[in-house]
C-alpha positions in Angstrom: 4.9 27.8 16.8 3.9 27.7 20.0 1.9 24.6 19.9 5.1 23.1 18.1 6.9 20.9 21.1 3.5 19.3 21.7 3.1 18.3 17.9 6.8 17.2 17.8 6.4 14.7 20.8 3.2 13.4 19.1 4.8 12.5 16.3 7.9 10.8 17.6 5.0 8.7 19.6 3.6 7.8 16.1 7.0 7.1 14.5 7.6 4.8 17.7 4.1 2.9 17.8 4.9 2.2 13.8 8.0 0.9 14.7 7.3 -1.1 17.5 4.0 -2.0 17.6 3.4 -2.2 13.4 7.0 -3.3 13.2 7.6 -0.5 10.0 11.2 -0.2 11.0 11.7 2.8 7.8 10.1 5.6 6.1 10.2 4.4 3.0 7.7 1.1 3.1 4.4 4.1 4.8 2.0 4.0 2.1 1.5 7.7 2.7 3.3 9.8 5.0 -0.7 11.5 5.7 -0.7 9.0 8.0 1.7 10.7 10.6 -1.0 13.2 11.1 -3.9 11.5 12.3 -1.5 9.0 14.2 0.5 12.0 15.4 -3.4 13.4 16.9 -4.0 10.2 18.5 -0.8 10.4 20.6 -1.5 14.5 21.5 -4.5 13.4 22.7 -3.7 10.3 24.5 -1.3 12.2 26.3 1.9 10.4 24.4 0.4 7.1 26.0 0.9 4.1 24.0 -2.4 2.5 23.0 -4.6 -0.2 25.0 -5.2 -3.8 22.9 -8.4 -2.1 22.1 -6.6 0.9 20.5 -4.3 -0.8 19.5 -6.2 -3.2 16.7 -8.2 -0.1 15.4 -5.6 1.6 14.9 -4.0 -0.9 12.7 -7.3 -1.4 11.6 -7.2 2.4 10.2 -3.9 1.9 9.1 -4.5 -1.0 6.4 -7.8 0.7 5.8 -6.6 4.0 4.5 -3.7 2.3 2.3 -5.8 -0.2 0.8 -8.1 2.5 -0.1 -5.2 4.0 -1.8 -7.0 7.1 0.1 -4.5 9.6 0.4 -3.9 9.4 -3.5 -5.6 12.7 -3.7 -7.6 15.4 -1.2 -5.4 14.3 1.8 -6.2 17.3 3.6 -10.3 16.6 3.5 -9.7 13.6 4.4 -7.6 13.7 7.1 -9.8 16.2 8.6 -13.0 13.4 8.4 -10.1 10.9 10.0 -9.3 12.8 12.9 -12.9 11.7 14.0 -12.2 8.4 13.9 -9.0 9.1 16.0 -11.4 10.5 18.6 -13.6 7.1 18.2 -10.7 5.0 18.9 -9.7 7.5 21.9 -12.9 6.7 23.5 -12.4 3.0 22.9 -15.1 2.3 20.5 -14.7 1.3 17.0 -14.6 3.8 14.4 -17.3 3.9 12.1 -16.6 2.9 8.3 -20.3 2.5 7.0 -20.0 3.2 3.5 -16.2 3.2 2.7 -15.6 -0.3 4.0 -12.8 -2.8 2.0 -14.1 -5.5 0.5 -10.9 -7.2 -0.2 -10.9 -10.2 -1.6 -8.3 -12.7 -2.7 -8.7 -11.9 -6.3 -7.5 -8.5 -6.0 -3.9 -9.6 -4.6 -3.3 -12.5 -6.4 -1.6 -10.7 -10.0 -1.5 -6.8 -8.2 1.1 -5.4 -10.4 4.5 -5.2 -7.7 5.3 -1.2 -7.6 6.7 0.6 -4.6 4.9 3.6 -5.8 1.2 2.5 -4.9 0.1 2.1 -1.2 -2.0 -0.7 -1.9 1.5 -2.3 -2.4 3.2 -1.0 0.5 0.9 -1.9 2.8 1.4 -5.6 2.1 5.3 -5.2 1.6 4.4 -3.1 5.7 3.0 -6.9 6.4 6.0 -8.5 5.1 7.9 -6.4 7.0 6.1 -6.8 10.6 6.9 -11.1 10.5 10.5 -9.7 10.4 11.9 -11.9 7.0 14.9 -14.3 8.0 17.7 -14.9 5.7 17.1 -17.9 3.7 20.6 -18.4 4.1 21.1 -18.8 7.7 17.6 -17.3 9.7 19.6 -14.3 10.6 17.1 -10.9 10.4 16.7 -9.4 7.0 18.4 -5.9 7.4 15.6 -3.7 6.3 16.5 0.0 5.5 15.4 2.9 3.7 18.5 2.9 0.8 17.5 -0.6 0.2 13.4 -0.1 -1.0 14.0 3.0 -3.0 12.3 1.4 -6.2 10.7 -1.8 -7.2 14.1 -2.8 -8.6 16.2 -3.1 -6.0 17.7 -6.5 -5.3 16.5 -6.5 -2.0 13.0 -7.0 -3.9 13.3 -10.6 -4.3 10.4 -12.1 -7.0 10.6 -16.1 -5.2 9.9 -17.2 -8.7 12.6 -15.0 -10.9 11.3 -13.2 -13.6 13.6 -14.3 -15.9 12.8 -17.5 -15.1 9.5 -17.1 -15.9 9.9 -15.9 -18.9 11.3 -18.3 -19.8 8.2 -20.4 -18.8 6.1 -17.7 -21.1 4.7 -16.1 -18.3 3.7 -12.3 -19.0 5.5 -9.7 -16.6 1.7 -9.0 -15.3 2.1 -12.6 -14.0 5.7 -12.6 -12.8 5.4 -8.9 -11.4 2.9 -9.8 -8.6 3.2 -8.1 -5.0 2.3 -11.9 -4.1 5.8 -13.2 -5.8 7.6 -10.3 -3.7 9.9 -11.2 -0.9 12.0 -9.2 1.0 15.6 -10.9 1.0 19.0 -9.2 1.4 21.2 -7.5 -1.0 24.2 -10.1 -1.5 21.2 -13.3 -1.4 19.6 -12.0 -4.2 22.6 -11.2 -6.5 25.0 -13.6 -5.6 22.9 -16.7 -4.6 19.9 -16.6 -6.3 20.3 -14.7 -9.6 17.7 -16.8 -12.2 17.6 -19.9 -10.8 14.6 -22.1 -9.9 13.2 -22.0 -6.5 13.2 -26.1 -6.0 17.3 -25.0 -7.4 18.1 -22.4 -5.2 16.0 -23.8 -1.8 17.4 -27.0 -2.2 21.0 -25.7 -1.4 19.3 -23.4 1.4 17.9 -27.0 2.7 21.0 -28.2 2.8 22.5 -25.4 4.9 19.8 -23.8 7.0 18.3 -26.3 9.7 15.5 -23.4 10.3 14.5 -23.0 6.6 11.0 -23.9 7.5 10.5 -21.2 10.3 12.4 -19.2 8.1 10.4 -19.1 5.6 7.5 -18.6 7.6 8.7 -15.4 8.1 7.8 -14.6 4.5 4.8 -15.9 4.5 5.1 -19.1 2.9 4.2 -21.9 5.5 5.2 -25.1 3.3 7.4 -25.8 0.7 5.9 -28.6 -0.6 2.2 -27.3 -0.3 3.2 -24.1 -1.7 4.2 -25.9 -5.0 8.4 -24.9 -4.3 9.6 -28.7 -4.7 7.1 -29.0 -7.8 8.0 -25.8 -9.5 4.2 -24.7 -9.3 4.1 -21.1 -10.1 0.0 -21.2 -10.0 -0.4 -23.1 -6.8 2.8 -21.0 -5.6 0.6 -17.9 -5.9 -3.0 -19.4 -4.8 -1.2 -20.7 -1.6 0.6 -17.2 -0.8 -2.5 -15.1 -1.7 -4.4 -16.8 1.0 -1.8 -16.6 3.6 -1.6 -12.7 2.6 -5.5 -12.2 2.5 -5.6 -13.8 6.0 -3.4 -11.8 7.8 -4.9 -8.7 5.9 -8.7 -9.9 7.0 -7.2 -10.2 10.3 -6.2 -6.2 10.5 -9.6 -5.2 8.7 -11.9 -7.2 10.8 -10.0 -7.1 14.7 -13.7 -8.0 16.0 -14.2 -11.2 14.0 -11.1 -13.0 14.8 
C-alpha cells in the first residue's frame, strides 16, 4: 500500500512507452498483460525516464521475445521473477542474456500460423501491424484502432486480404485461408461494405482508381508491391511467400537490434 503511488506511475510509464514508442495504441492486441510488470520495473527503476536507443531496442527486443515464446502461457510468476533480471541488464545498458531460450524463428513458422486473437504468437505480429499505423485502402486516412474492434478473430476489422470465402471457393483449406500472414487490419465499414468476397485484383482495382497513395498505403500493411505480391495475378501462394518475408524481416529486426 504504501509502495502503491510508485508502482502506479511505473506503470502509466509502461502503458505510455507501448503506446508511443511500440505504437500498441489498446489493451487488447498485448500478448500478455505479464508484460506490464517487468516493463512497469523498468520505469521504477529508471526513475519514470523514458529509455535511451540502447534501451530502447532491448526492450522491444524482450518484448517480441516473450510473446513469440508464447512464454507467459503458464508459470508467469517464475518467470517474471527470472525477467526482472533482464530488466536490470537493460538498466545497465548491456544486452540481456538469452543463451538457451533464444527464438529461432524462421519464415516457415509464419507463413500458414493458424489467425487467432487468443495466442500471443499472433498478437505480437497483429502488435507489428499495428506499429506501421494501417491506412485506409480507401483514402490513406489512419485505421482507427480500438479495443471494441479486436475482441475476437471475427471481427470485420480483421480483414483476410484474400477473403475466405473466396478461397474456398479456390479449394483452399481454412488452415490455408486462416493465416495471421492473410490478416490485415482495415476498418469496420471497408470490410463489410466494400470488400465483402470479392477478389483482391476486384476490390484494389477500384481502390486504384480512387486512392492516389494506394502504394504507400499499402505499405502500411506490409505489402510493398502489388504486382510483386501476386494482387494483379490473383497469386494466393506468392501473395503469402512475399508477405511472410516482409513479416519475418521486420520481426528479425526486433530479435536481433545488434545485427541490423
Amino acid at each position: 500500500i504504501e509502495g502503491w503511488e510508485t508502482v502506479k506511475d511505473g506503470i502509466f510509464s509502461a502503458v505510455d512507452y507501448l503506446r508511443s514508442h511500440m505504437r500498441i495504441p489498446v489493451s487488447h492486441l498485448l500478448p500478455y498483460n505479464t508484460l506490464l510488470v517487468p516493463l512497469c520495473y523498468f520505469f521504477i527503476r529508471n526513475e519514470g525516464k523514458m529509455p535511451n536507443v540502447s534501451q530502447d531496442k532491448w526492450l522491444q527486443q524482450y518484448f517480441f521475445w516473450a510473446s513469440l515464446t508464447n512464454r507467459f502461457t503458464s508459470g508467469s510468476e517464475g518467470k517474471v521473477a527470472l525477467d526482472l533480471g533482464k530488466m536490470d541488464q537493460i538498466l545497465q545498458e548491456r544486452a540481456p542474456d538469452y543463451q538457451g531460450e533464444e527464438v529461432r524463428l524462421t519464415i516457415e513458422d509464419i507463413q500458414w500460423r493458424w489467425f487467432s486473437t487468443g495466442e500471443a504468437f499472433c498478437k505480437a505480429i497483429l502488435c507489428l501491424f499495428a506499429y506501421f499505423q494501417p491506412k485506409s485502402f480507401h483514402n490513406n486516412s489512419m485505421v482507427n484502432i480500438n479495443n471494441s474492434w479486436l475482441k475476437q478473430a471475427n471481427s470485420r476489422n480483421y480483414h483476410h486480404f484474400f477473403p475466405k470465402s473466396y478461397l474456398n471457393k479456390l479449394e483452399y483449406q481454412d488452415w490455408q485461408a486462416n493465416t495471421i500472414v492473410n490478416i490485415t487490419i482495415v476498418d469496420d465499414y471497408l470490410n463489410k461494405r466494400k470488400i465483402r468476397a470479392r477478389s483482391p485484383k476486384d476490390y484494389m482495382h477500384d481502390f486504384d482508381l480512387n486512392n492516389p497513395d494506394l502504394s504507400l498505403t499499402m505499405k502500411t500493411h506490409l505489402i510493398d508491391d502489388l504486382s510483386e505480391f501476386g494482387i494483379w495475378d490473383e497469386d494466393y501462394e506468392q501473395f503469402i511467400e512475399k508477405r511472410s518475408e516482409r513479416i519475418f524481416e521486420e520481426l528479425n529486426h526486433r530479435l536481433n537490434p545488434d545485427l541490423n
